[in-house]
Phi, psi and omega in degrees: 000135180294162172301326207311325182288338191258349188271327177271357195280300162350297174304310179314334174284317180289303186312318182283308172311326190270343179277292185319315177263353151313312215268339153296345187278132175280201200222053166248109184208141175114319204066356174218026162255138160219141198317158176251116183296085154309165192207117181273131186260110186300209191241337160302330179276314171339291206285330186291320171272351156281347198252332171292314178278356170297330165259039177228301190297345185269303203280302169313299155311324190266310174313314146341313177278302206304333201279262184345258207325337170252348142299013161241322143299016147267342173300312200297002194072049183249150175266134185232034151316308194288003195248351220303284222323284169333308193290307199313295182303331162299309193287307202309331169280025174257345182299150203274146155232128177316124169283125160187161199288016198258236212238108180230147190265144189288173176304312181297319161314315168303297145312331185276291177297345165297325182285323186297312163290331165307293214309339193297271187341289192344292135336286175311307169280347176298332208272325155317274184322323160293312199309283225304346189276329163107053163291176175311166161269011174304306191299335181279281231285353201284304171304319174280017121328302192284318199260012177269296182300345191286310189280335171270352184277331218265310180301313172313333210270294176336305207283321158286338177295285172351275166316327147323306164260036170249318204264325206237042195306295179332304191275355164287308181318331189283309182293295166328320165300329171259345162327338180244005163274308167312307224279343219277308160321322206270324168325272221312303198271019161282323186280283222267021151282339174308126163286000000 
């Protein structure tokens, strides 16, 4: 066999494989996608994703005016030391969240998986670090343990999240809502405290 032939049976092989996990991968990345749950929607959660996107859109504007204003006090030379805490927490709540009928996750939930996943990574590199230090194999198989369980708490959790807003879609909607009224408040009164 020529190189030119072992060279295209090659691509051809990376091509099929790389088609097989697109089309497998479920539509989780991230820790904060989860595949999307259609909904027959009553005409009260209709009113419930309008008024969540009105208010993601309220918030994306008052982050905005907060962003200008501390970008004009910092022009102006003013110290916004005493805000660091406050900016910090304004910009993560200014990150957009998609409004859709499909599975969408509260702050906590998120938090909870961000968290679940750091500990993953975490894991995964003590487990670098062990190879390269040349541990027992107790010690390799001990950890990969800790991350195969680590990796079924974090699917199981998907997985109630999942089952949770299939059953209870309204009253998820009742929280995101007011989670983005907290968030919307807390923008408004950071803009009017800003010199």
């Amino acid at each position: 066999m020529t190189r030119r032939a072992r060279g295209l049976i090659g691509m051809a092989l990376v091509l099929i494989i790389g088609l097989g996990a697109w089309i497998a991968v479920p539509a989780v990345s991230a820790g904060t996608k989860i595949q999307a749950a259609k909904q027959t929607l009553t005409p009260a959660d209709q009113q419930k994703l309008q008024t969540l996107k009105a208010l993601y859109k309220s918030i994306a504007e008052e982050a905005k005016a907060v962003r200008d204003k501390v970008r004009a006090a910092r022009t102006a030379g003013k110290d916004l030391t005493a805000f660091a805490a406050d900016l910090k927490t304004a910009q993560r709540y200014a990150t957009h969240r998609a409004v859709s009928r499909g599975i969408m996750l509260t702050e906590a939930e998120r938090a909870t998986l961000e968290a679940m996943q750091t500990a993953i990574r975490s894991l995964e590199t003590t487990l670098k670090t062990q190879r390269k230090a040349k541990a027992p194999q107790a010690t390799l198989d001990a950890i990969r343990a800790q991350i195969k369980a680590a990796v079924a708490a974090r699917r199981a959790y998907l997985k109630a999240i999942h089952t949770a807003a299939l059953t209870q879609y309204s009253s998820r909607l009742d929280v995101l809502i007011a989670d983005a009224n907290m968030k919307l408040a807390f923008l408004t009164n950071l803009f009017a405290r800003l010199p």
